[in-house]
C-alpha positions in Angstrom: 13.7 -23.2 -2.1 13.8 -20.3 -0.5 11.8 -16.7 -2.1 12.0 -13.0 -1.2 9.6 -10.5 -2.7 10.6 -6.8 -2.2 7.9 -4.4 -3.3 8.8 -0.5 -3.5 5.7 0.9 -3.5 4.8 3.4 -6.4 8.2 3.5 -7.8 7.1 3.2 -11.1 6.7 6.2 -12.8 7.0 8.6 -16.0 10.2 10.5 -17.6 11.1 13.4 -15.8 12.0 16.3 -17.9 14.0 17.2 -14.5 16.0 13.9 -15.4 16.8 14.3 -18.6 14.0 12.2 -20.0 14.7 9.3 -17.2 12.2 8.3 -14.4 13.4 8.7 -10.7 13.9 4.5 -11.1 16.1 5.1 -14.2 18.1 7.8 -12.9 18.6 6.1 -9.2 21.5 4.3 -8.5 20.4 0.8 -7.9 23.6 -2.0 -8.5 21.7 -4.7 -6.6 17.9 -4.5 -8.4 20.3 -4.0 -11.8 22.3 -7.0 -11.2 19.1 -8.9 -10.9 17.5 -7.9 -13.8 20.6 -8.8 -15.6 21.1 -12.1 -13.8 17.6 -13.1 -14.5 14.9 -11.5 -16.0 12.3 -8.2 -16.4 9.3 -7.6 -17.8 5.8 -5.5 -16.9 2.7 -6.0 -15.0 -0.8 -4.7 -14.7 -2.0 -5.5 -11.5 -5.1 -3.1 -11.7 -7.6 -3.4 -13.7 -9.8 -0.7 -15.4 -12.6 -1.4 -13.9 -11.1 -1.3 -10.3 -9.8 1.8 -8.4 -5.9 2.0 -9.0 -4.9 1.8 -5.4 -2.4 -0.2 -3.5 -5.4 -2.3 -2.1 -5.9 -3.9 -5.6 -2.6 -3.8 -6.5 -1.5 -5.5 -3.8 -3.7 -8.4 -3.8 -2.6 -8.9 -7.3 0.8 -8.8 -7.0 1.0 -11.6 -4.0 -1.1 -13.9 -6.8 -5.1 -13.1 -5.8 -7.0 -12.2 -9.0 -8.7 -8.8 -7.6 -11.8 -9.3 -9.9 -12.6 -12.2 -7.7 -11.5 -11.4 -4.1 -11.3 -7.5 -3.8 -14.4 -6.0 -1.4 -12.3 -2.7 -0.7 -9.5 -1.3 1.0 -10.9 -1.1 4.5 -11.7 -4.8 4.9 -8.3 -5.5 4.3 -7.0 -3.1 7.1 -9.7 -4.5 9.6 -8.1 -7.7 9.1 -4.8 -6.1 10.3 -6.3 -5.1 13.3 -7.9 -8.2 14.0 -11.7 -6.7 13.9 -13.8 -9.9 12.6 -16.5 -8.7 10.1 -19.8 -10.5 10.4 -21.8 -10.8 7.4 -23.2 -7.7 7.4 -20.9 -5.5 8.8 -18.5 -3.0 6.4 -15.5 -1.3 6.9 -15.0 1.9 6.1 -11.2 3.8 5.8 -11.1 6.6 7.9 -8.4 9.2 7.2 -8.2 12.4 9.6 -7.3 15.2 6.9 -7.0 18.8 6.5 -8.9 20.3 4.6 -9.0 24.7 4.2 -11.2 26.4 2.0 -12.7 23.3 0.8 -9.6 22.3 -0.5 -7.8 18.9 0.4 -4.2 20.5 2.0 -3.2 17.5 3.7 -4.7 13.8 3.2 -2.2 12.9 6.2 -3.0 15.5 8.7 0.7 16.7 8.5 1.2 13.1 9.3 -0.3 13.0 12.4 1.4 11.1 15.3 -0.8 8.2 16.6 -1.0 8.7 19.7 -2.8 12.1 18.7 -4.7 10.5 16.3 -6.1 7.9 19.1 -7.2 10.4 21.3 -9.2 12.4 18.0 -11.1 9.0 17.4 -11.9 8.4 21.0 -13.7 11.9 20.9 -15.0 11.2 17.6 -16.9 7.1 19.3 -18.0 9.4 22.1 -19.2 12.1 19.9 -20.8 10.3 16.7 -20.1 6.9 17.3 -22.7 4.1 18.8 -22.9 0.5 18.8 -23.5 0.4 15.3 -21.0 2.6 14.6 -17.3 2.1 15.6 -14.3 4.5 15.6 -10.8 2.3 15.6 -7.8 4.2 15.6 -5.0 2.6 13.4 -1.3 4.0 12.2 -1.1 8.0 12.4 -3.6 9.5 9.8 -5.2 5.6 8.5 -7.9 4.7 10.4 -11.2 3.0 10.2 -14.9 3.0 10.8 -17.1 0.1 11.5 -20.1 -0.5 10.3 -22.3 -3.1 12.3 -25.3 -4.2 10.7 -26.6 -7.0 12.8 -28.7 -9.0 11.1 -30.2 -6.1 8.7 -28.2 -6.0 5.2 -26.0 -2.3 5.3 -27.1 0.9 3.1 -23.7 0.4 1.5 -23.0 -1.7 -1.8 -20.5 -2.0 -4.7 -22.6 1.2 -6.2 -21.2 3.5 -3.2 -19.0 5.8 -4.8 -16.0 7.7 -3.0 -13.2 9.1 -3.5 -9.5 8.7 -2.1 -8.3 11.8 -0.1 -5.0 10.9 -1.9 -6.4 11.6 -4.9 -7.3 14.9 -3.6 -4.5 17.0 -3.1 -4.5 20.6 -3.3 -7.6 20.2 -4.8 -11.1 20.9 -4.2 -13.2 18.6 -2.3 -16.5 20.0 -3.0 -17.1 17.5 -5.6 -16.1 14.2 -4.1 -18.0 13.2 -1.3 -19.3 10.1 -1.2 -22.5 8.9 -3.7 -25.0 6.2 -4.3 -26.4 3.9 -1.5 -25.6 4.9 2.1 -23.5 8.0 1.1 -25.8 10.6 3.1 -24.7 8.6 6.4 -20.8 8.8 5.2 -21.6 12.9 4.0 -23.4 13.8 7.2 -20.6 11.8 9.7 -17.6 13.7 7.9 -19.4 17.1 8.4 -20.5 16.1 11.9 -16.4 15.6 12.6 -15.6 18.8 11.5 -17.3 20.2 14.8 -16.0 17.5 17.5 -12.7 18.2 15.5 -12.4 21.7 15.6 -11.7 22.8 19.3 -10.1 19.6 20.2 -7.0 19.9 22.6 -5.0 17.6 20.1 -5.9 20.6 17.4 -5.1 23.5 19.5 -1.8 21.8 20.5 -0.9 21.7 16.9 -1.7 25.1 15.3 -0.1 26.4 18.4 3.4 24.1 17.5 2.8 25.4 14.1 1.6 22.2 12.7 -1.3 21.5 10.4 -4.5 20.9 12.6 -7.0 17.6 11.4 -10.4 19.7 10.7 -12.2 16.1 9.6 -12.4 12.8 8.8 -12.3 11.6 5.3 -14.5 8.3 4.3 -13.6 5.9 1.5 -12.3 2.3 0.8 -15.4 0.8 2.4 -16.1 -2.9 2.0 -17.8 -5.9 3.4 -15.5 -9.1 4.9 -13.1 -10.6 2.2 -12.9 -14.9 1.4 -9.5 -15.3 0.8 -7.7 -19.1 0.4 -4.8 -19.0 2.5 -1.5 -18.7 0.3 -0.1 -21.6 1.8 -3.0 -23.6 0.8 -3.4 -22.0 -2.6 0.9 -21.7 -3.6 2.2 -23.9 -1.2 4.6 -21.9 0.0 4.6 -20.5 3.7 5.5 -16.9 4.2 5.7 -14.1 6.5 5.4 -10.1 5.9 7.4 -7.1 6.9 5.4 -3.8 6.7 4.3 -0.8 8.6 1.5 -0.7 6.6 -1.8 -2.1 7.6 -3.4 -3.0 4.5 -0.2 -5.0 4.1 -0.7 -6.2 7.4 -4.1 -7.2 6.7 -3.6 -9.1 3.3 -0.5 -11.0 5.0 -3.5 -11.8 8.3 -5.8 -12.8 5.7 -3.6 -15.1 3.9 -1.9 -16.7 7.2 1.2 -14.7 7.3 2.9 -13.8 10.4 3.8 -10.2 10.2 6.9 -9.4 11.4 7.2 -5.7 13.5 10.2 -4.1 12.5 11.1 -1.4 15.0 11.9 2.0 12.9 9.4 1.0 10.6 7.3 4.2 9.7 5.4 3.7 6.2 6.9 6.8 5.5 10.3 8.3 3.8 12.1 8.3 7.1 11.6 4.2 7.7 14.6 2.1 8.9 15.4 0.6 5.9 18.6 -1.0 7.3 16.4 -2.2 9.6 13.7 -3.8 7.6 16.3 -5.7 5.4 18.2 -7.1 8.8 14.8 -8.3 9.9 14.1 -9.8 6.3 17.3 -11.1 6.2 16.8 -13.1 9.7 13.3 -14.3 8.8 14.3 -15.9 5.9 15.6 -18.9 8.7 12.1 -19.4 9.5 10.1 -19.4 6.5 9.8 -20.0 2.5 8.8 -17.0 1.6 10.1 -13.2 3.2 8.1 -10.4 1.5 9.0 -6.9 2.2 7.3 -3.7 1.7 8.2 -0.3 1.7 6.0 2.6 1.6 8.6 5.6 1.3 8.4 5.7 -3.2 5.2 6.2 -3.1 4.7 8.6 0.1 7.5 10.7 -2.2 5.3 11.0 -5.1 2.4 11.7 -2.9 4.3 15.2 -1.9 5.6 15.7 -6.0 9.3 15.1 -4.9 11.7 13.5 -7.4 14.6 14.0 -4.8 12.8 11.9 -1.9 12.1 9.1 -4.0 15.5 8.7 -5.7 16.5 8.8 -2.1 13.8 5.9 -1.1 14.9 3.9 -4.5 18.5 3.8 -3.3 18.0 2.9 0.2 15.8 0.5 -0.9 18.3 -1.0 -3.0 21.5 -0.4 -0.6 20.0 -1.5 2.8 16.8 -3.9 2.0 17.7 -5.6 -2.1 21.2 -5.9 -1.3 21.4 -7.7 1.8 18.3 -9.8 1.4 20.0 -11.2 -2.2 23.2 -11.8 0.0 21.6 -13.8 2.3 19.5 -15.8 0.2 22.4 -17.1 -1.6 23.7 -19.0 1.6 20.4 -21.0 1.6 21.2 -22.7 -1.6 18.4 -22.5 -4.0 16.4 -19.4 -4.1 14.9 -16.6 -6.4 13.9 -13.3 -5.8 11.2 -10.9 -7.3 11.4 -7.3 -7.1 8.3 -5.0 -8.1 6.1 -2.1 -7.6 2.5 -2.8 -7.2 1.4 0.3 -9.3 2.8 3.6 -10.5 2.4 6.4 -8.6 3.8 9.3 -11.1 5.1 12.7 -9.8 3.1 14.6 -12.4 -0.1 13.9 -10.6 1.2 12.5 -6.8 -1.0 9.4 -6.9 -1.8 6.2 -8.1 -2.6 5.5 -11.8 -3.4 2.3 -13.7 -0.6 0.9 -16.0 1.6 -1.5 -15.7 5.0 -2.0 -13.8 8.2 -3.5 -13.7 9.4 -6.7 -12.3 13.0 -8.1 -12.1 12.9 -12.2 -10.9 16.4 -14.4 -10.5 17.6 -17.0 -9.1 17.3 -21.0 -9.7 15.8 -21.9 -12.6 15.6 -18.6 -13.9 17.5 -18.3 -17.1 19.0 -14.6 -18.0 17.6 -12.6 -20.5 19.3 -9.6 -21.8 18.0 -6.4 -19.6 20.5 -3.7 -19.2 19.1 -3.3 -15.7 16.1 -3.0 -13.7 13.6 0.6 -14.9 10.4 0.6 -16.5 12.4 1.3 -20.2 14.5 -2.0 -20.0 10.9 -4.2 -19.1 8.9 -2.2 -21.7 11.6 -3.6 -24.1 11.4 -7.7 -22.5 8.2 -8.8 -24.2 7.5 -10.2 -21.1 4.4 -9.0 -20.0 1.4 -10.2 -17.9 -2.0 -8.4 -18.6 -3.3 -10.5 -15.6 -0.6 -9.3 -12.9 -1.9 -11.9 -10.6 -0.6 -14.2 -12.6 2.7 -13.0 -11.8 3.4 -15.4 -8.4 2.8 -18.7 -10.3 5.6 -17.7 -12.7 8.1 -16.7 -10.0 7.0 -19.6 -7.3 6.9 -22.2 -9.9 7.3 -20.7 -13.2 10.3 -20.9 -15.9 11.5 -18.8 -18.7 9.2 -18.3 -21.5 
């Protein structure tokens, strides 16, 4: 049996008044996920619960099967893991996004999406500025990177009690408010106004005001954690897959559960991505292993920046260039199903994450059809089929039949 998961991040969302009462996955035009949901099945999943933050970190590990009430430390961990940076036990990762931020108020959680070679050469000044051997500057992907924490053999200041906030969930908003609280959140406050100096005059800076770009005035810390214990998902499904993503806290759930990642050149995490690319790539993989999951970031960068028109756009390429030719192909290997599904919404109204559930569309062998009119959050609100414990989700499309 062969299994493809495609996972359009944040497409899920709320009628748009703009759309005649549809959402942006309603009103796209989407033959391939449609045929699938009609072929097979739909239904809804929550795969964030209340009590956890309702990011793509938790959402994530839900969807590929890991209940996040047992396994999720943070967001960070999981993009350490991406880069390869082993955790001892008391060590903590910390997410560190370079951001604009004017007035006090969040303009840019990306940095105007900051190119990574700039952003390398900011967090080399910021290791030689504030950093030391106990803490450690790593430069990741463009605006996502990441602070280390090294505790040695003395437990960190940090624990689940820290409180901070997503820059995300910041935009356009004041920031005066949201800076980190609880245990170890006057090291985090006084390091993010302590970047806002080494920041300021830096030649990557004055390069970009003068090109008329937005300058990154700080670093933004959040997502910390301590070193995840996840089974591998060979060991705990049986299955063996691989992971296509630009995204490292994809990346770094796919390293933690013995994935090979698979580096799609084009491949952004943004709205300009290859897509045609990414479902070639998924397409060719699906020689070598079990399982091919792809991820696309562009939905929910689109709702991040309140545009409907971007992530219709990012719906349909998805389905055209990435659904499409990865249900093609799977076909030729004889027995197969495939699963396509959002990890969270990411609604327009508010350009970021929320908690609620989200649609899923599975077919293939063994899956008998049901009666959806196609794949949107309407047709699986109408299913019955719904999973409280989104996790839960992966048994029922790796080994699952109808209800």
């Amino acid at each position: 049996m062969k299994y493809a998961i495609i996972i359009p991040d944040g497409c899920a969302d709320e009628p748009q008044e703009a759309l005649g009462g549809k959402t942006p996955l309603e009103a796209a035009r989407t033959p391939a996920m449609d045929a699938i949901a009609r072929q097979g099945v739909v239904g809804l999943a929550n795969h964030v619960p209340e009590t956890l933050p309702a990011g793509s970190d938790v959402a994530n590990l839900s969807l590929l099967g890991y209940d996040p009430q047992t396994y999720y430390t943070g967001r960070a961990p999981l993009e350490a893991a991406a880069q390869g940076i082993e955790l001892g036990p008391h060590d903590w990762a910390i997410r560190c996004n370079l951001v604009t931020i004017i007035d006090q108020v969040m303009r840019d959680f990306t940095a105007g999406h900051i190119s990574t070679e700039e952003a390398r050469q900011l967090m080399a000044a910021l290791q030689e500025k504030l950093g030391s051997e106990q803490l450690q500057f790593y430069a990741g992907v463009s605006y996502r990177n990441l602070l280390i924490y090294r505790g040695g053999n003395q437990p960190a200041p940090f624990s689940r009690d820290t409180f901070t906030v997503p820059p995300h969930d910041l935009t356009d908003q004041s920031v005066l408010d949201a800076y980190p609280r609880g245990p170890g959140s006057d090291l985090l406050a006084r390091l993010m106004a302590e970047s806002e100096v080494v920041l300021a005059d830096h030649p990557v800076n004055q390069a970009r005001k003068k090109a008329g770009k937005l300058p990154a005035t700080n670093i933004w810390l959040w997502g910390l954690g301590g070193a995840p214990q996840l089974p591998r998902f060979e060991e705990r499904y049986g299955v063996k897959g691989a992971m296509i993503t630009a995204v490292d806290l994809l990346r770094g759930l796919a390293a933690l559960f013995g994935w090979p990642r698979i580096d799609v050149p084009g491949a952004t995490g943004y709205i300009d991505t290859d897509y045609a690319a990414k479902g070639r790539y998924a397409v060719a993989a699906l020689a070598d292993y079990d399982l091919v999951c792809v991820h696309i970031e562009a939905p929910d960068e689109a709702s991040h920046e309140g545009s409907i028109e971007e992530k219709i756009r990012a719906i349909e390429n998805i389905d055209e260039k990435i659904v499409g030719p990865v249900w093609e192909a799977l076909r030729l290997h004889g027995e197969y199903r495939i699963m396509v599904s959002p990890d969270h919404p990411t609604p327009i109204r508010i350009k970021t994450h929320s908690h609620g559930c989200v649609p899923f569309a599975i077919a293939g062998t063994g899956i008998k059809p049901g009666n959806a009119s196609g794949y949107h959050e309407k047709a699986a609100a109408q299913s019955g089929l719904i999973f409280e414990e989104g996790w839960r989700v992966m048994g029922y499309f790796l080994h699952g039949q109808n209800h």
